[in-house]
C-alpha positions as CSV (number, residue, x, y, z in Angstrom):
1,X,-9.5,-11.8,7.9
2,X,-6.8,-9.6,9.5
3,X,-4.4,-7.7,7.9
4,X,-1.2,-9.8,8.7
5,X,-3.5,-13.0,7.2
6,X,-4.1,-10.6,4.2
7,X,-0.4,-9.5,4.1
8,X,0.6,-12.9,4.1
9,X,-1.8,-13.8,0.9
10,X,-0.3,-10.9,-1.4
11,X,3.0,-11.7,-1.1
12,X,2.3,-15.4,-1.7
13,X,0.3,-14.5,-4.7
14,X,3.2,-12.1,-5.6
15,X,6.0,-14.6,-5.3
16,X,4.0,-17.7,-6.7
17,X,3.4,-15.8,-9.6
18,X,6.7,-13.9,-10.5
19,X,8.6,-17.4,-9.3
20,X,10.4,-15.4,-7.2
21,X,12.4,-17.0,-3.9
22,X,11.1,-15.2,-1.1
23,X,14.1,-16.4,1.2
24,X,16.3,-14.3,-1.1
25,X,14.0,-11.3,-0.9
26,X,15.1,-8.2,1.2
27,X,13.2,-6.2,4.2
28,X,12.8,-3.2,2.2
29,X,10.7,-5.5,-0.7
30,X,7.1,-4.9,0.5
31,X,7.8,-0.8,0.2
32,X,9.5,-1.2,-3.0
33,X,7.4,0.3,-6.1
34,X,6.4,-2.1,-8.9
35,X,8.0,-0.2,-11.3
36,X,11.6,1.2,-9.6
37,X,15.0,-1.1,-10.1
38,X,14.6,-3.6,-7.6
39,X,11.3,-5.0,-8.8
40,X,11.4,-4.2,-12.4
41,X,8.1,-4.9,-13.0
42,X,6.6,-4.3,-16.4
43,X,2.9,-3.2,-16.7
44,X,1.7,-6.0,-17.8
45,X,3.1,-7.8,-15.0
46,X,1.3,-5.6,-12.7
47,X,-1.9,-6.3,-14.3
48,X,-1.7,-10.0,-13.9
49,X,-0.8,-9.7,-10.6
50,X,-4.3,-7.5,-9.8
51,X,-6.2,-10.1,-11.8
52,X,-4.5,-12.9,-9.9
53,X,-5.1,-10.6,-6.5
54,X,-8.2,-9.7,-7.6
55,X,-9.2,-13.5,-7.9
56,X,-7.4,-14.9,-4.5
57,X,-9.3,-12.5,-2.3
58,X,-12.7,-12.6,-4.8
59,X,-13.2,-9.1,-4.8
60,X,-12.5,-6.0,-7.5
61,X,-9.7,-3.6,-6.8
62,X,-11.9,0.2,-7.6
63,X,-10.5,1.8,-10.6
64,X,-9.7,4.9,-8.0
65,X,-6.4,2.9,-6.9
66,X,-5.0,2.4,-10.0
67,X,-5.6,5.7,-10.8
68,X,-4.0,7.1,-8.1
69,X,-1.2,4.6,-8.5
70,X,-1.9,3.3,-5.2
71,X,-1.4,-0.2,-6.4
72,X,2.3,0.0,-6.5
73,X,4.4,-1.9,-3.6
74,X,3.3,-5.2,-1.6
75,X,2.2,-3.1,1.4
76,X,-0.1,-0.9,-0.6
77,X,-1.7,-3.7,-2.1
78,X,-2.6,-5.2,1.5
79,X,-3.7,-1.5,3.2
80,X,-6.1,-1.6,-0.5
81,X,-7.4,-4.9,0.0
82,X,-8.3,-4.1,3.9
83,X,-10.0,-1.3,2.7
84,X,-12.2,-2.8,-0.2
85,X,-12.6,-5.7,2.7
86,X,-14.2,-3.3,5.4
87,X,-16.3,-1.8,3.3
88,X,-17.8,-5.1,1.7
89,X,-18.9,-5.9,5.7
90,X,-20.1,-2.1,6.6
């Protein structure tokens, strides 16, 4: 799966799950941190969304990520999910 197939995937997974209108959504949206005005996310929504990303691409997001609050904007979420991908197939 290529990363634009991937990207594609977590924003779908995003916006089916938040209900959110992705026509309405701005460029700057995939950069934008979970946590900062725009998204408002709480911290439980941002576990449900790594459970429900977690489940689309059947794989476990590492600890280290969250951790290293890595798993905070759209496009972070796809570069982790390449990452975890790749090294499944090495």
């Amino acid at each position: 799966m290529d990363a634009e197939n991937i990207r594609a995937k977590v924003k779908k997974v995003f916006f089916d799950l938040f209900q959110k209108d992705e026509s309405k959504i701005q460029d700057s949206y995939c950069t934008d941190n979970f946590f900062g005005s725009k998204m408002g996310l709480l911290p439980g929504d941002v576990v449900a969304y790594l459970y429900a990303v977690e489940k689309e691409f059947n794989l476990q997001i590492p600890s280290s990520y969250i951790q290293e609050g890595k798993f905070n904007t759209l496009d972070n979420v796809t570069n982790i999910i390449c990452e975890v991908l790749q090294k499944k197939d090495d």
